[in-house]
C-alpha positions in Angstrom: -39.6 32.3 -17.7 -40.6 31.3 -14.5 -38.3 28.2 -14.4 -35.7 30.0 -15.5 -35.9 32.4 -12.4 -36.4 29.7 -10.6 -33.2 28.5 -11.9 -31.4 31.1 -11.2 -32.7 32.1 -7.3 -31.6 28.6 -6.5 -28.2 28.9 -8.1 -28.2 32.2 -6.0 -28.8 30.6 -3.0 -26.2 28.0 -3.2 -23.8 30.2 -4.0 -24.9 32.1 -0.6 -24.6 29.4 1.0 -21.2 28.8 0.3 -20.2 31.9 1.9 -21.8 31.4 5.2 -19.7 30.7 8.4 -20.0 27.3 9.8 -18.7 26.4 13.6 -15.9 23.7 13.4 -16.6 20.8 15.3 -14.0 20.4 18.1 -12.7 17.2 18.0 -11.5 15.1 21.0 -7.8 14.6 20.7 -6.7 10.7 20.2 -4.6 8.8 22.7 -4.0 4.6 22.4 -2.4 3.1 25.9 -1.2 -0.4 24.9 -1.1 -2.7 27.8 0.8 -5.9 28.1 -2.0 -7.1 30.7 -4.8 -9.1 30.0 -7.3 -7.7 32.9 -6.5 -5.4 35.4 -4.7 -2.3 33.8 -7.1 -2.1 30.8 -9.7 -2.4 33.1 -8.7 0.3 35.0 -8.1 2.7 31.6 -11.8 1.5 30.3 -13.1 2.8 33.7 -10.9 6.3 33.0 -12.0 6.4 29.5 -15.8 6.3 31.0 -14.8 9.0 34.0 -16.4 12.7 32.5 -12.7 14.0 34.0 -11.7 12.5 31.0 -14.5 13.4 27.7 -12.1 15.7 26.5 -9.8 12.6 24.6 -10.5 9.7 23.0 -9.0 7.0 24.4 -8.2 3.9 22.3 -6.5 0.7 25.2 -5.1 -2.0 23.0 -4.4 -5.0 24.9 -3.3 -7.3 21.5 0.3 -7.6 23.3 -0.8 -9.5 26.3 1.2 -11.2 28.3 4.3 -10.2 26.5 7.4 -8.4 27.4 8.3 -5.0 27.1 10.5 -4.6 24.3 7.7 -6.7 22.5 5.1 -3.7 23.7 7.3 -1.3 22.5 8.2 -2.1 19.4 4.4 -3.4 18.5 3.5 0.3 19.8 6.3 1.6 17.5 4.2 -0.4 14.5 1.0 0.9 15.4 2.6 4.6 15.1 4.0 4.0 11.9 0.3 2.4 10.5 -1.6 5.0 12.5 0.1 8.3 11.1 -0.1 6.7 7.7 -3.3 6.0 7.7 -4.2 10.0 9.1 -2.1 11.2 6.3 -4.5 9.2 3.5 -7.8 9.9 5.0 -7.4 13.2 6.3 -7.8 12.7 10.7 -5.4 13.7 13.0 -2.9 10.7 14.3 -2.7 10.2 17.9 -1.9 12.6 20.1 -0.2 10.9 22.8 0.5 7.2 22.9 1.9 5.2 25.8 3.0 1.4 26.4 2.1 0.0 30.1 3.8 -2.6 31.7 5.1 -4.0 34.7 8.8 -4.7 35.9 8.3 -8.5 37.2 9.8 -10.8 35.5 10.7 -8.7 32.6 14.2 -7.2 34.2 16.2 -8.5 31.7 15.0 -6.1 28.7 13.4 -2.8 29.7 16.8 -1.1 29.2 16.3 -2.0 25.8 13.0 -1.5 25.8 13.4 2.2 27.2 16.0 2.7 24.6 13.7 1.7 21.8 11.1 3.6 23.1 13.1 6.8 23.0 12.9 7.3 19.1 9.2 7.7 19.2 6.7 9.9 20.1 5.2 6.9 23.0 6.3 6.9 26.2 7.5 3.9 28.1 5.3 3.6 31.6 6.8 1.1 33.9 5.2 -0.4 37.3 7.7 -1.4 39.7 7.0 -4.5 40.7 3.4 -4.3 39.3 0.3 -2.2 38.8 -1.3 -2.8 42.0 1.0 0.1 43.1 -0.9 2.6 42.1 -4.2 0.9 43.3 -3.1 0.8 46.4 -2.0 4.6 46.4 -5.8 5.3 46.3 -6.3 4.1 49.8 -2.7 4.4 51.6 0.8 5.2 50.4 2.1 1.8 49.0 4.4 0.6 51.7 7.8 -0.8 50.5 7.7 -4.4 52.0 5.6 -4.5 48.5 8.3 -4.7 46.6 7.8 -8.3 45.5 5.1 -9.2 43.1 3.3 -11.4 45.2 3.1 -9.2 48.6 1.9 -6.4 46.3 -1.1 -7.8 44.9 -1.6 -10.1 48.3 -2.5 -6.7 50.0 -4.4 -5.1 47.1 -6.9 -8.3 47.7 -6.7 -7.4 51.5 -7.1 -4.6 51.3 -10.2 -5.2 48.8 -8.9 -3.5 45.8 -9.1 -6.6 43.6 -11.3 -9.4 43.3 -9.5 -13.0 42.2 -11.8 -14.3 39.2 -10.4 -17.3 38.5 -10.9 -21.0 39.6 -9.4 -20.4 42.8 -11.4 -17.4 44.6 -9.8 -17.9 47.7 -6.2 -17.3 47.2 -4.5 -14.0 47.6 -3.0 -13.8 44.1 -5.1 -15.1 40.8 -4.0 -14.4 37.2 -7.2 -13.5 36.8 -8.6 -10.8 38.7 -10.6 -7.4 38.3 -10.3 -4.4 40.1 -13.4 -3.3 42.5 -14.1 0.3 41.1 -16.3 1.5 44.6 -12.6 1.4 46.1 -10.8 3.4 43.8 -13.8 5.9 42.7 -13.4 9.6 43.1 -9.9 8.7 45.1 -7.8 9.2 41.9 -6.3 13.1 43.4 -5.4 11.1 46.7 -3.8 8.4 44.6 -1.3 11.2 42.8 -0.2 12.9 45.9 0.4 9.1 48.0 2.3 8.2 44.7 5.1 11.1 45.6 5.9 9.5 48.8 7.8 6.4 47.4 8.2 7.9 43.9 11.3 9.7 45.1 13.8 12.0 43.2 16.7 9.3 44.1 14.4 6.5 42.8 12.9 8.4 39.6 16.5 8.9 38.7 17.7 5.3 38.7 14.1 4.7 37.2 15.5 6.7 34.2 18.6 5.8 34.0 18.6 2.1 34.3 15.2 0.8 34.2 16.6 -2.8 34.7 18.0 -1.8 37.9 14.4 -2.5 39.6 15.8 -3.3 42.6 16.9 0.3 43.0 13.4 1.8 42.6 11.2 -0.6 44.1 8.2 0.5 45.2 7.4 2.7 42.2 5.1 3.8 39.4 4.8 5.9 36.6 1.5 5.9 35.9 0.9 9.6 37.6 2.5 10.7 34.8 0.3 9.3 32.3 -2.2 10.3 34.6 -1.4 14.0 34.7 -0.9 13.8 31.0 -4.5 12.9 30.5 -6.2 15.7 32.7 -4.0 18.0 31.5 -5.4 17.3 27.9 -8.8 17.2 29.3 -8.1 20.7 30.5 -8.3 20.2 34.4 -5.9 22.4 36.2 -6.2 21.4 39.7 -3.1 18.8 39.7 0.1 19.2 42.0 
């Protein structure tokens, strides 16, 4: 008799427990940034991704492209969409939330109309660097001047200016393929960064910028990674940008 009260107070109390309301765990929206670099932009996302200004998301940087062109980012980003949302679908998470492909304009001219146009159909967004990413590095310490509007004299004066550190064999010389970005120059800078970026991202530029991305001539100095930026905090909740 006893078990079977016993029995029954504990199927009672499951079925209570059913009933009681349980907090749903928030969960930090997904975002993948695909780089065609090999050091310096993913090492400047892994920094972000660490940053508390940024707990809100979870940020996946895929770097599997490197050293390829755009239109190969793109349409390897395109892939990863395809894979990702099935893959949410069958085990029941949310697909990402935001995706964008990163790359710079030097030396790859010839296809980011294509690339842009590829792009489009999708829910990534194409972020270009015009001529490379050590624009917006040196928007945390001065408004990037346009005699950098050659690859070379760009990253020659983010190493003068101490913004990145050559790696490779050769520590000495002014541009190294492989170099890493010194994070006491850039920290807590990043608001300063956004607001030096609007002095050379002009309206007249951003509109040849969007409508003929190969044109990079026409839009030198330039960057779009405020935008990806802004993006970011605004998912992380953080109000205070211009």
């Amino acid at each position: 008799m006893q078990n079977e009260r016993g029995g029954a107070m504990g199927r009672q109390m499951k079925k209570l427990s059913k009933g009681r309301p349980h907090k749903k765990r928030l969960r930090n929206k997904r975002v993948l940034i695909a780089c065609n670099a090999e050091i310096t932009e993913p090492h400047y996302f892994s920094m972000l991704s660490e940053s508390p200004e940024f707990s809100h998301c979870s940020m996946t940087i895929d770097t599997k492209q490197k050293r390829r062109d755009p239109l190969t980012l793109v349409r390897a980003v395109k892939t990863y969409l395809d894979i990702d949302a099935k893959d949410a679908k069958k085990e029941g998470f949310e697909p990402y939330y935001r995706v964008w492909a990163v790359a710079d304009t030097d030396d790859h001219t010839v296809k980011l109309d294509e690339a842009q146009r590829e792009i489009k159909a999708s829910k990534a967004t194409l972020i270009l660097s015009n001529p490379c990413f050590e624009v917006w590095l040196l928007d945390h310490v001065c408004v990037c001047p346009s005699s950098c509007a050659e690859t070379k004299a760009c990253e020659r004066l983010a190493c003068q200016k101490g913004l990145v550190i050559p790696t490779g064999s050769n520590r000495k010389a002014s541009r190294s393929r492989q170099k890493e970005i010194s994070l006491t120059m850039i920290e807590g800078k990043l608001h300063t960064a956004l607001k030096n970026a609007e002095f050379h991202n002009t309206e007249e530029k951003g509109l040849i910028r969007k409508s003929n991305p190969g044109n990079t001539g026409g839009y030198a100095v330039w960057t779009d990674i405020p935008k990806l930026v802004k993006e970011l905090l605004l998912i992380n909740g953080d109000s205070g940008i211009g």
